[in-house]
C-alpha positions as CSV (number, residue, x, y, z in Angstrom):
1,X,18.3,-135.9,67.7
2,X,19.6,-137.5,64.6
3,X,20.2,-136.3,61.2
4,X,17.6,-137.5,59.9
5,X,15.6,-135.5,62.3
6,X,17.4,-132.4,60.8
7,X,16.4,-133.4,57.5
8,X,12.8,-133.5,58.0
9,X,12.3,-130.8,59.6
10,X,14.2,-128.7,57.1
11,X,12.0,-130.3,54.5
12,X,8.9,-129.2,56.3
13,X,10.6,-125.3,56.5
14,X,11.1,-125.0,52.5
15,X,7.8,-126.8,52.0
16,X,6.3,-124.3,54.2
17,X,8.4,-121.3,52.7
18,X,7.1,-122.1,49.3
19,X,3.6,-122.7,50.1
20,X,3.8,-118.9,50.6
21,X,4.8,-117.7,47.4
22,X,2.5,-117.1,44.5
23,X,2.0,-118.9,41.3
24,X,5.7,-118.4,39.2
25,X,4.4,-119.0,35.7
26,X,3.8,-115.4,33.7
27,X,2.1,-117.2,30.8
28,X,-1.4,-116.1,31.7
29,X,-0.2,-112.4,32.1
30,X,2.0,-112.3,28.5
31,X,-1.3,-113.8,27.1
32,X,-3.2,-110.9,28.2
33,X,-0.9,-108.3,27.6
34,X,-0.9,-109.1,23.9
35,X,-3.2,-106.9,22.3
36,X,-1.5,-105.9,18.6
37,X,-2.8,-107.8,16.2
38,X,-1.6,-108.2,12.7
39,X,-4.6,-107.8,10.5
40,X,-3.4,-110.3,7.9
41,X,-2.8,-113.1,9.4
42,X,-3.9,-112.5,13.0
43,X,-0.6,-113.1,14.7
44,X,-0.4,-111.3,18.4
45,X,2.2,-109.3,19.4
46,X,3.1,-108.0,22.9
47,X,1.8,-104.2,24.0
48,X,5.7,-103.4,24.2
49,X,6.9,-104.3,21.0
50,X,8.1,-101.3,19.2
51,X,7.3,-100.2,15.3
52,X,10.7,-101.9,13.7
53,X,9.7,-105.0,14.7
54,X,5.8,-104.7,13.1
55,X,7.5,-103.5,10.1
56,X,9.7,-106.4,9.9
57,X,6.8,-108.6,10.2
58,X,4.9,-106.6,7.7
59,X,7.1,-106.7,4.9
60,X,9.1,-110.1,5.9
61,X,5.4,-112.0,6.1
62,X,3.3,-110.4,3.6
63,X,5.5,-107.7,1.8
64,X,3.0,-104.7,3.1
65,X,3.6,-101.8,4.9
66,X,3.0,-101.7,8.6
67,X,0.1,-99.4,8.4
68,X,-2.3,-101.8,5.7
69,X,-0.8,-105.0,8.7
70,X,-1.7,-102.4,11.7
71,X,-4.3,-99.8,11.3
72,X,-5.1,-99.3,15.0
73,X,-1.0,-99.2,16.1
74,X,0.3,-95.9,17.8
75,X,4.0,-95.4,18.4
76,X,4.4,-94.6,22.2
């Protein structure tokens, strides 16, 4: 058997190894997972981002606090 021989049937091991594995992309999950929405200008934000940040976007964006940008937010 000949190098080549190697080769190819390595190939076919990987190919079959990651034919296994799921889909790697996370988009359609962080898509899902935002559900904070700015009230203004209907930007999204991620369930984990914490209060500093919505209050930098309040008062960088439209110079409000974060409860008139976030009515419905709860600090966990």
């Amino acid at each position: 058997m000949g190098n080549g021989a190697k080769a190819a049937q390595k190939r076919e091991r990987n190919a079959a190894k990651s034919s296994d594995k799921g889909p790697t992309s996370r988009t359609k999950v962080n898509e899902a997972a935002k559900n904070i929405v700015c009230q203004t200008c209907r930007q999204t934000f991620l369930l984990t981002t914490r209060a500093p940040a919505l209050e930098e976007h309040a008062q960088n964006k439209h110079s409000k606090t974060m409860a008139e940008c976030f009515p419905n937010f709860t600090a966990k």
